[in-house]
N, C-alpha and C positions, 0 to 999 in steps of 0.2 A: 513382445507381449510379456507380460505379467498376471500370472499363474498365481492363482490366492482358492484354499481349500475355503470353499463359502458354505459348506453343509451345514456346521453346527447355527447360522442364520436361520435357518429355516424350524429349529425346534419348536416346536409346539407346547410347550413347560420352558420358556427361558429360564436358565440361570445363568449366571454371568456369565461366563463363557460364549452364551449366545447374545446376551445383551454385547458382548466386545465384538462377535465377529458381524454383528448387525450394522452396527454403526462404522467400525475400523471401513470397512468394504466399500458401506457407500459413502466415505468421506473422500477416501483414496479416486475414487470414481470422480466424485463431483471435484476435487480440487486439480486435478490433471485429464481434463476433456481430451489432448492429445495423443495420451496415453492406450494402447489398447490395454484392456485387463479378458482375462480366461475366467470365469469363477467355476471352479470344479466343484461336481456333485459326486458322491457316491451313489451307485444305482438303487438305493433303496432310497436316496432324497431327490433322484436327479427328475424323475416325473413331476414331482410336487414341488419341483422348481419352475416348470412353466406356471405355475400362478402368481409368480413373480414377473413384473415388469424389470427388464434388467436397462438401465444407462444405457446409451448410444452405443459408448466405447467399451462397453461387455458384452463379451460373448460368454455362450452355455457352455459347458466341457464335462464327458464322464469322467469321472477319478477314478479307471479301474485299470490294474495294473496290466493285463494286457489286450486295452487299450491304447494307454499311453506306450507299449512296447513298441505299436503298432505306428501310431501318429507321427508323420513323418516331421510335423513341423511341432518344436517342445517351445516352450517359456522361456524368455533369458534368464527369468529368475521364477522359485517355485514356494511362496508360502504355506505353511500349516500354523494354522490358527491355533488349532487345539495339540500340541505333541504330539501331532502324527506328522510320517512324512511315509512319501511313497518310495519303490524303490528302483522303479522303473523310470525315473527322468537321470538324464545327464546333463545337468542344467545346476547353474546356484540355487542352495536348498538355506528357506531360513522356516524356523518354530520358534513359533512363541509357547512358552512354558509358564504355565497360569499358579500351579503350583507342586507343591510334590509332596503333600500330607499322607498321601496313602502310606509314605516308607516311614513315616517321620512317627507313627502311635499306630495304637491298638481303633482304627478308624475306619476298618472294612473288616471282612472274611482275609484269611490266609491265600484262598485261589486267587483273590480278586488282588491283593498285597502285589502276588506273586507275576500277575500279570501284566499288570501297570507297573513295578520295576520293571521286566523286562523290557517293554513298551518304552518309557521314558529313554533306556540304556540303547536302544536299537535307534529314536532318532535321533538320540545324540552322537550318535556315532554318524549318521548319516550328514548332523546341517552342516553348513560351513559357517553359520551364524545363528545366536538363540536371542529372541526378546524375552529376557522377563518380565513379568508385570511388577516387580516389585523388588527393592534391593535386598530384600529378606528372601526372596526366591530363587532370585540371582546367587544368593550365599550358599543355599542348598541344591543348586544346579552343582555349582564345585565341587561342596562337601562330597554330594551321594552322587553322581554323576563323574565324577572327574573333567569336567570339560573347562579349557581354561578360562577365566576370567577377561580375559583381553579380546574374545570374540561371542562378549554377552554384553547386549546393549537394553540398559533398562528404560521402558515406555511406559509408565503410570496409563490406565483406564484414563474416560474421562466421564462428564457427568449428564447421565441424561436428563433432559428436561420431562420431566414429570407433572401434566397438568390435569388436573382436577375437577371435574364436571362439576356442573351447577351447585350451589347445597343443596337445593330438594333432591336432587340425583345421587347426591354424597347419604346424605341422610335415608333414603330408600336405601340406599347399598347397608349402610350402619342397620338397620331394622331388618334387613335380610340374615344379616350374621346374628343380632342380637346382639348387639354392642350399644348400650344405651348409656354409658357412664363414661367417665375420664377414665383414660387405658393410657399405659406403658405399651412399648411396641417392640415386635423381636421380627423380623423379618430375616427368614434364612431357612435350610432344608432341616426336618427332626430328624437330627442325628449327632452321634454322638461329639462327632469333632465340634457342634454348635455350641455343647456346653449347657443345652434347655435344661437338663434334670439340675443342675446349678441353681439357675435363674427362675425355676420353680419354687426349688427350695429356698432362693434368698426373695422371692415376691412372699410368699407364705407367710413374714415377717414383719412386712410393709404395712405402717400405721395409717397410711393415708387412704381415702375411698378412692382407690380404681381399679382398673380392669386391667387383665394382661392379656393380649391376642398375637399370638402364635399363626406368622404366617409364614406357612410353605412346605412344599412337597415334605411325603416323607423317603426318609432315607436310611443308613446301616444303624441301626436300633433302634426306631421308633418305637418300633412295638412298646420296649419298654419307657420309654417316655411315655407316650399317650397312656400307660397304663398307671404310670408316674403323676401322671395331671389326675386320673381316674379317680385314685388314693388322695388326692390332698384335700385337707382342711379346707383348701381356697379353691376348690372345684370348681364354684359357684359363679368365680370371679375370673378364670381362664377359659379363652375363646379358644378353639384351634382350629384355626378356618382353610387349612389347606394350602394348594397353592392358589397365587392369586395373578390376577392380570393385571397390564398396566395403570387400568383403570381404576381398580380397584387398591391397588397397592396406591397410587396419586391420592387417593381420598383417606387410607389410612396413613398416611404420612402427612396430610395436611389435617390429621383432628387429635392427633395425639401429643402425648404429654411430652415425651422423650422417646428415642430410640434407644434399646437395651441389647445392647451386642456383645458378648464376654465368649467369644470365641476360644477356644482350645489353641486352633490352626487356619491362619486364611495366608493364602499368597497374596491380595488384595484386599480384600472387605467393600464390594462394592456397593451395600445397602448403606454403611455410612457414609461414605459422599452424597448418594440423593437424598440423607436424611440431611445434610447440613445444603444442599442446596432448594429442599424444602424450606429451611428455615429453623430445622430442631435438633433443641439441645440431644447429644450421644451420649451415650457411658460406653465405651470400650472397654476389652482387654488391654492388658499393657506388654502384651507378649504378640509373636510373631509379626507380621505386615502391618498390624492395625497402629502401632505409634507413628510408624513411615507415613500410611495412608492419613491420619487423623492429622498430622503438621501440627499439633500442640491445642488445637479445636476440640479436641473433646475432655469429655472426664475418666481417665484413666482408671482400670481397678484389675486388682490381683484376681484372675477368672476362677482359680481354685477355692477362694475365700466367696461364700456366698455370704457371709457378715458382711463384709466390704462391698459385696456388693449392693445389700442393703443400705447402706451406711451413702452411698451412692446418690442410689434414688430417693431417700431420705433428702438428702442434702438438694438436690434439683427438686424437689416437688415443692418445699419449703424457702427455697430462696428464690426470688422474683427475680433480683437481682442477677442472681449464678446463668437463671435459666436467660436472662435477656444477653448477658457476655458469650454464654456458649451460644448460643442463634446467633449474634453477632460473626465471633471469629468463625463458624462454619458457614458463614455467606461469605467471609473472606477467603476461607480457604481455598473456594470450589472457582474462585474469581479465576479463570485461566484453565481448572479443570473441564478442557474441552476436547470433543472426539475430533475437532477441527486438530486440537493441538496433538493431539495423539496419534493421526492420519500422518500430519509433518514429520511426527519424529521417527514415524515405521518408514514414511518415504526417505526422509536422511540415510536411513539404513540402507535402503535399495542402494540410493548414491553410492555411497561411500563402497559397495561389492560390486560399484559397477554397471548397475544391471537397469536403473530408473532410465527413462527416457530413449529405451531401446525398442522401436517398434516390430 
């Protein structure tokens, strides 16, 4: 059996994290029927896992440590999704490591810095193997972790298909928010590693009529964002709708103009793969994961310079041209960005420790 921590599945607020462990899990399931898989719950998620229908070849399991002391039969092998691992299996141990910004800036409280290093350092010590999401992640697993390079195998996300209810459906959703104009799109948590108060500041500038909607949870400095948006000139013109569901994130991603992503820090950047397998032109950061992730598809910009980034969206609203190459090469890119393909390459890993095809 194969032991996979399925908690963060069950979030109720996806963020990436959960959109990877949703899909990795049941891809893994569906392409190895012969396969038993465990999917472990912590007991704060493991009730509000019976509302999940689980695959044939899974079973329920608690994640608590003495439980697992107890359980006389373990996993051949024991995934953590999210950088955790337990300490109570005697089994192969792999984590995947989404990213490790909290060490990297000023991008949380000190307590929370403090305890997510430790966290990080406790299951690195513990895996015998780490996936990164990304070669830019994988570089700061080394750096700030010490852990060697030769038993970190990187797995790129893949891309969810995101589909779009009717337009009357879209457009009732659009007259819910108040969004009645052409919008720029920012999709990601208010906070400060997002870089919003930037992209405030460089929309504020923006000659063309539209709208900018700000979607998703808040997070370490909202407050002052949202009080950021409060103050601006272009109040009038910024949505902040919160976070948003699948449904509704499909629809703002099929009516906007661009997606406007000038991230700080992402291990990944998974809103722009569904924005390029939407069909729309990006502006990225040209710093952390985002050039890895982006494969040469989007429009690169210096995230500290809000001119540039003006300069930007200037350039894509104005060129018909720009905007039909960027939608082009971001349908290409995402060609093969699949969770089918990202299932393969977590179960190559298994292989290769050993551990896949051991019931």
């Amino acid at each position: 059996m194969i032991g996979i921590d399925a908690g963060n599945s069950l979030d109720r607020h996806p963020t990436g994290v959960a959109v990877y462990a949703r899909n990795v899990i049941r891809e893994l399931a569906l392409a190895h029927p012969d396969q038993r898989f465990g999917w472990y719950y912590r007991s704060n998620r493991y009730l509000r896992s019976f509302g999940t229908k689980l695959p044939s070849n899974v079973s329920r399991r608690l994640l608590e440590e003495a439980v697992l002391r107890l359980r006389p039969s373990q996993p051949s092998l024991f995934h953590g999704l999210n950088q955790r691992l337990p300490k109570s299996l005697d089994t192969i141990k792999v984590a995947t490591f989404h990213d490790l910004f909290v060490i990297t800036g000023d991008y949380s409280t000190p307590e929370f810095r403090d305890r997510f290093a430790g966290l990080a350092r406790e299951t690195a010590s513990r895996a015998d193997h780490i996936i990164a999401v990304s070669e830019h992640t994988a570089e700061q697993i080394v750096k700030f972790l010490g852990f060697p390079r030769s038993r970190i195998s990187v797995v790129h996300h893949g891309a969810e298909a995101l589909i779009a209810p009717s337009p009357d459906q879209c457009d009732a959703i659009m007259q819910r928010m108040g969004v009645n104009r052409p919008y720029l799109l920012h999709v990601g948590s208010l906070q400060v590693r997002k870089n919003v108060t930037r992209l405030v500041e460089a929309f504020e500038i923006v000659e063309e009529p539209v709208d900018l909607v700000l979607a998703g949870a808040r997070g370490y400095g909202a407050d002052r964002i949202v009080e950021r948006v409060r103050n601006s000139p272009a109040r009038a013109r910024i949505h902040v709708v919160g976070h948003v569901g699948d449904v509704v994130r499909a629809c703002l991603y099929a009516r906007a103009e661009a997606l406007v992503f000038p991230s700080l820090e992402e291990g990944f950047g998974l809103p722009v793969i569904e924005a390029f397998a939407a069909g729309l032109p990006v502006i990225a950061s040209n710093v952390s994961a985002l050039p890895e992730v982006a494969g040469g598809a989007a429009m690169l910009v210096d995230p500290l310079r809000p001119a540039g980034i003006t300069e930007a969206i200037h350039r894509v609203l104005r060129c018909s041209a720009l905007r039909a190459d960027l939608r082009s090469r971001g349908v290409a890119r995402v060609q093969g960005v699949t969770w089918q393909r990202c299932a393969r390459e977590t179960w190559r890993v298994y292989e290769r420790l050993g551990a896949a095809s051991v019931s």
